[in-house]
N, C-alpha and C positions, 0 to 999 in steps of 0.2 A: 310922301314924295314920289313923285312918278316920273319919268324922262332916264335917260342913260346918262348916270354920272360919272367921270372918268376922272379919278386925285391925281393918276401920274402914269407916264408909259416909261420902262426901266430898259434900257439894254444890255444885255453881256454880249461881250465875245472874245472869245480863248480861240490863239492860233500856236499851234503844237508845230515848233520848228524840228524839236529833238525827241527820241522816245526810247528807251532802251537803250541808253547813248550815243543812239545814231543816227543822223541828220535824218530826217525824214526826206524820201527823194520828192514830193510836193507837201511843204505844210498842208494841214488839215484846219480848216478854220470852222469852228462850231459858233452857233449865234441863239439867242432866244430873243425873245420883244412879248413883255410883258406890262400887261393895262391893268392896272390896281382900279376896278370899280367900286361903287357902294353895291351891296347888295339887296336887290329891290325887292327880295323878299323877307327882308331883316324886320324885324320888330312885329309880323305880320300871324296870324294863327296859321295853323297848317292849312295850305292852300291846296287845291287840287288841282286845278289845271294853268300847268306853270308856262304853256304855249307863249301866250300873249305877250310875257315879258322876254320870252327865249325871242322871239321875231325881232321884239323893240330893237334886244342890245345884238344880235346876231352881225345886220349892215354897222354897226358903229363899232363893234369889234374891230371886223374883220379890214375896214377902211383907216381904225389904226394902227393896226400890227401887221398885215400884210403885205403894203407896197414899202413901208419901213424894212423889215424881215431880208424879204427879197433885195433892196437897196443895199443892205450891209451885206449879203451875199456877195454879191454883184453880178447878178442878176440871177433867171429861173436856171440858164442854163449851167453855173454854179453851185448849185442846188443836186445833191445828189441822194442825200436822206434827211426824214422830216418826223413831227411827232407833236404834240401837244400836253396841256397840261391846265387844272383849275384845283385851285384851292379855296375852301368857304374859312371866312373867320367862324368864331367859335359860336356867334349867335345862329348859325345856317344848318342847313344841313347838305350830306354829300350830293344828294341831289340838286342843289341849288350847282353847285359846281359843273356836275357831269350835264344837267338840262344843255348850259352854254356851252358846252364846247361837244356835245355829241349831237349834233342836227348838221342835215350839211347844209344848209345854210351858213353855216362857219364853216366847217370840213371844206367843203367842196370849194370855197373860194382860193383857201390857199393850195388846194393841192393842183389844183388849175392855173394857179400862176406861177407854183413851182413846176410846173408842169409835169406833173405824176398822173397814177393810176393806181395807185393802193391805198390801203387806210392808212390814216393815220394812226399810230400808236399813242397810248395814252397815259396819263395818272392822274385819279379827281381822290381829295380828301379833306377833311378837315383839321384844321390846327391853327397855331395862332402869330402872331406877327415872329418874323426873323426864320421862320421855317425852312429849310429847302425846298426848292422849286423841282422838282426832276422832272425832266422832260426825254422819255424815251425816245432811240430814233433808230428807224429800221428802212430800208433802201425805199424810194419813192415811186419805182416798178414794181408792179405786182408781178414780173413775171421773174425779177433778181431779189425776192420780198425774203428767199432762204442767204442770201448775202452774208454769214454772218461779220465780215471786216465793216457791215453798213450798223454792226448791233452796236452802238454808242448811246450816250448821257448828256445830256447839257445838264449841267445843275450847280443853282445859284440861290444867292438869298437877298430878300426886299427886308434890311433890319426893321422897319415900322408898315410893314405890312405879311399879310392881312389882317387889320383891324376885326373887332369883333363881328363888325355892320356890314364887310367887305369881302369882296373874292378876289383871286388875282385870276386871270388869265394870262396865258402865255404858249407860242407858238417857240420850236425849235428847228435849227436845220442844219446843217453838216456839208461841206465840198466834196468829202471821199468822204470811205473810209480810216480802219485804224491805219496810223504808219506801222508799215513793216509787218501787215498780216498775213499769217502764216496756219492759222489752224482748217482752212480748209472750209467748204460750206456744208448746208445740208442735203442738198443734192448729189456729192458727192461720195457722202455717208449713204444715202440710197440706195447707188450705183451699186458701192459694196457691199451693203447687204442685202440687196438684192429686193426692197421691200419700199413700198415710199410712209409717209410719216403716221398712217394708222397702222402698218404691219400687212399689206396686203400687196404681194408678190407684184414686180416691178413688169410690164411684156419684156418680152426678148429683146424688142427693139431700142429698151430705155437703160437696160445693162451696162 
């Protein structure tokens, strides 16, 4: 079989009124949009150049979970952090997973309509239907990328998917951060130690 076959696109979304028993002063609404495909490497011998089918499904992905995604946001500028996610059923392997969702041919579509500049964060694995989906998400500025109130989870489950033949993908995104963050970022840990994130002295001016 050849062509991009799509069984079903799944939505979640969790909006966080209260958190530590305290109103949150704006909910946080977290979203993912996830396409349960066949996987078009299933039943196939080990294949070596998996390009061809990453191109196929990349536009058919990214035209069903992107303008979706961003809709239940409401809209890019809603959009504060982002991350993805692919899981292969049991007949694939993890690269069948990671091929789709790490080309920016997908990347690139939603981070440009979330309108970002950093990577997306990720998890590709194999397992079998009713798994959790987790979908990491870290701010969509590269330059706020140490944010940690942006370091959140979507994670959800498709009970009859992924089948053995099948991958899911799935796109995540976040309005803020956590309610009520308080631990501070990494740049601020920096400041104080005087060091940035390999251990090599901060200039004076970054103190």
């Amino acid at each position: 079989m050849t062509g991009v076959l799509i069984r079903k696109i799944v939505d979640f979304v969790e909006d966080t009124l209260i958190e530590g028993g305290r109103v949150a002063p704006v909910p946080l609404r977290m979203a993912a949009c996830a396409a349960v495909i066949r996987n078009p490497w299933a039943g196939s011998a080990f294949v070596e150049d998996l390009q061809p089918h990453i191109m196929e499904h990349a536009k058919a992905l990214t035209d069903a979970l992107v303008p979706r995604l961003v809709a239940i946001m409401g809209g890019p500028d809603r959009i504060e952090a982002f991350g993805k996610c692919a899981v292969t059923g049991t007949d694939g392997e993890v690269e069948h997973a990671a091929g789709l969702i790490h080309t920016l041919h997908f990347g690139n579509v939603f981070r440009i309509a979330a309108g970002g500049d950093s990577f997306l964060p990720f998890t590709n694995k194999r397992a079998g239907a009713g798994t959790a989906l987790t979908v990491p998400l870290t701010h969509k500025d590269a330059e706020k990328k140490g944010s940690r109130a942006h370091f959140l989870t979507v994670e959800f489950t498709i009970p009859d998917a992924p089948a053995h033949d099948e991958i899911v993908i799935a796109l995540g995104a976040a309005s803020g951060g956590r309610p009520h963050h308080r631990i501070g970022d990494r740049f601020n840990d920096m400041r104080i130690m005087g060091v940035d994130q390999a251990g090599r002295p901060l200039p004076a001016e970054s103190k």
